[in-house]
Steps between C-alpha positions, in 0.01 A plus 500: 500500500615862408605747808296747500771697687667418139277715317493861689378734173768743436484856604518604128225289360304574826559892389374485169169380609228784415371588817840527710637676163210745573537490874877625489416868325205521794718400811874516415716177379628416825138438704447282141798313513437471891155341446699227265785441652263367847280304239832359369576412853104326580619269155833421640302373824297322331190731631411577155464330187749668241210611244329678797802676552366860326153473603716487860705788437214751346257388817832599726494861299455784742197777411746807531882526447438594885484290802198669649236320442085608512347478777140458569448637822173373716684577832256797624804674510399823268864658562712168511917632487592146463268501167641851383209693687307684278407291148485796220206608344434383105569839438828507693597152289409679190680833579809277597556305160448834306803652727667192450679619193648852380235733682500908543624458861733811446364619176320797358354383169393812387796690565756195446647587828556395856216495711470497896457113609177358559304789494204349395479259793591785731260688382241210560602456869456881531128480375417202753629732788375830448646640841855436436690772367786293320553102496745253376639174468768234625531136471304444822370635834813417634766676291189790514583549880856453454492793249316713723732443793832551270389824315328666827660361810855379409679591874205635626240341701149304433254473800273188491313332794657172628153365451536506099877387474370163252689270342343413199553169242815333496608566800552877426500782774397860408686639761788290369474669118439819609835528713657373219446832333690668730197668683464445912244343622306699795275272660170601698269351723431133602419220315071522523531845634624807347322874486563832373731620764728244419635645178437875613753415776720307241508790212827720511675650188676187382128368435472449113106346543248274716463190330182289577486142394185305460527164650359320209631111521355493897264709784496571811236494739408607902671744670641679168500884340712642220476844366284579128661677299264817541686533861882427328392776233475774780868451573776695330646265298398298233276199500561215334261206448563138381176380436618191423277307279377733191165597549500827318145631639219341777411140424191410624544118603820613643411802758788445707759570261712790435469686191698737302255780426352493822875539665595750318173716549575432881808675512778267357779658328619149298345151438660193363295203416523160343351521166545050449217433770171746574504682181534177283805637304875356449735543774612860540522742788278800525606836538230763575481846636657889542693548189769697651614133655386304226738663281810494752401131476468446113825748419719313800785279354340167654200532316713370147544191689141458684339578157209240336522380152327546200244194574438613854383853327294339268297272725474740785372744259220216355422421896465835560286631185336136410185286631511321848798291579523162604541635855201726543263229302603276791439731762180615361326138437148437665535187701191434383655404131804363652256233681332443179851435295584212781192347477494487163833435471483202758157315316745464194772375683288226681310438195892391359593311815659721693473571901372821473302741751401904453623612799430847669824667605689814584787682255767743628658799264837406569808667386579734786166648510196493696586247765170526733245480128341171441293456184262230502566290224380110352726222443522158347551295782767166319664215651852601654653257330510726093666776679856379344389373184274853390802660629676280254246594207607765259336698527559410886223547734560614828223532828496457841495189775265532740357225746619204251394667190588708254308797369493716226383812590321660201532906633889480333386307210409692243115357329662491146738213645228255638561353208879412519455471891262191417697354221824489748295346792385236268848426350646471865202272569555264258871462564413458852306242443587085491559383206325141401776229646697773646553543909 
């Protein structure tokens, strides 16, 4: 009998058939020759039969020339910074690809000169915030307060109340990045208590500004007080406000939450916001307020370096000027329809075999914002045990365990994607299932 092992299909021949041909202008010639070289190795092992071997390597083919994969996410997570937080709009997706190539970033067509970058976007940001005088852009809310601290407070000092000295993801301190800049940190009050006296008594002439940080990943509770920002504005020095999460304006399933327009009609002097979680747009930090320090921000040297792309422009500006994202749909959806989606959801599932339940449940924003807001949601209540392989699925599926099951909570699911959430429940079904004279 004839090794098998004896006839691997060379990497040449395997090459020339049609669809890795076509496959190595889409993703690159080394993910092809990747994809044969371990279906090469399956016919060596005698794991695969040598005429299989191509069928092997195109099913091994990645989507992308990227490693990220799609996600699908039914985690009732709206905000989920393991997922990427906020999923972009259609419009954002469209206004992406058409920035993808040459693009009048810095360009005046009509003149055929250079032209101020991003003005368009800036100009949209402006609109959605009436009450700021000036705004602009870095690559995140981080690099945002960084900026701020460099260009006004470089060997001068920042007052903040202990109480709001966060760490946020990764491990990251505030306090930590914005000594860094060579600012001093004056600290003020307790940890749950802190009034207005505090900073009065801690503002001398090496104060640059008050800087007020909204505890967005946790909250606090009992025997607590902190001081609004209509008390910090009375001081003499600026204010400065990290509202943390994005929302631009008052969100009504989200009264809690610190907005931009409201803070700066209270008094504040700067905000800086996320723009990748409550406004629905791609990650960028806000910068919103008097334009004498918005422009000792945009003109300082470290703003070259803390500067966003040309894709960034173009899908904040879609976010911005476009229909509903992703986020706000989710925020915004009646449980009523959510419990409707499960159930119907969950009859076509059974009707196929499957363990499944509608399930009434409870979603969270996520992302660094709005900690104490639950938004009653519906789920699709599945056995524990297609967690793994739905994470496996591509595209991979990802929800929640919860007492020995696993559901998929339909307020982060968008309704266009029932569809290719059922298909991928079904195909992790059926490969969880025995096979006829298997174990």
């Amino acid at each position: 009998m004839t090794d098998a092992r004896r006839r691997v299909p060379r990497t040449d021949a395997l090459l020339s058939d049609p669809r890795l041909a076509t496959a190595v202008g889409r993703l690159g010639r080394s993910l092809v020759r990747g994809a044969v070289a371990r279906a090469q190795e399956r016919v060596r092992r005698g794991a695969l039969a040598p005429e299989r071997a191509a069928d092997a390597a195109v099913a091994a083919l990645p989507p992308t020339a990227t490693a990220l994969l799609p996600v699908l996410n039914a985690t009732g997570v709206v905000v989920h910074t393991n997922l990427g937080r906020a999923p972009l709009s259609e419009a954002a997706r469209e206004a992406l690809l058409a920035a993808s190539g040459h693009t009048d970033v810095e360009f005046d067509l009509a003149t055929g000169r250079r032209a101020r970058r991003g003005t368009s976007a800036l100009a949209a940001l402006a609109e959605a915030v009436p009450g700021a005088e000036a705004v602009h852009l870095t690559n995140n809310n981080a690099a945002a307060l960084v900026l701020a601290a460099t260009a006004l407070a470089q060997g001068r000092e920042i007052v903040l109340s202990r109480g709001e000295m966060v760490e946020i993801g990764d491990g990251f301190r505030l306090p930590d990045l914005l000594a860094s800049t060579g600012a001093r940190l004056r600290e003020v009050g307790t940890t749950n208590r802190t009034h207005l006296a505090d900073y009065r008594d801690a503002i001398g002439p090496g104060t640059a500004f008050v800087l007020k940080i909204h505890p967005s990943n946790f909250a606090t509770t009992g025997f607590v007080s902190s001081v609004p920002v209509t008390q910090l504005a009375t001081l003499d020095v600026p204010v400065v406000h990290d509202v943390g999460s994005g929302l631009l304006r008052p969100h009504p399933a989200l009264p809690g939450e610190p907005d931009a327009a409201t803070s700066l009609a209270e008094g504040a002097a700067l905000v800086t916001a996320s723009a990748d979680k409550l406004l629905g747009g791609p990650q960028a930090g806000l910068l919103l307020g008097r334009r004498d320090l918005v422009t000792r921000l945009a003109t300082h040297p470290l703003a070259r370096a803390l500067r966003v792309d040309k894709l960034t422009l173009a899908a904040l500006e879609a976010t911005l000027r476009g229909p509903d994202s992703p986020v706000e749909r989710a925020l915004t959806a009646r449980p009523t329809d959510l419990a409707a989606r499960a159930s119907r959801l969950a009859d076509t599932l059974r009707a196929r075999g499957v363990d499944a339940l509608p399930l009434p449940t409870e979603a969270r924003v996520g992302g660094g914002g709005a900690p104490e807001a639950v938004l009653p949601s519906a789920a699709v209540a599945l056995p524990a045990g297609l967690a793994a392989p739905l994470r496996a699925g591509r595209p991979a599926l990802v929800g929640r365990l919860h007492a020995d099951r696993l559901l998929l909570d339909l307020r982060t699911v968008p309704e266009e994607d029932d569809g290719a959430l059922l298909a991928a429940v079904l195909a992790a079904h059926a490969g969880a299932e025995p096979r006829p004279g298997g174990p």
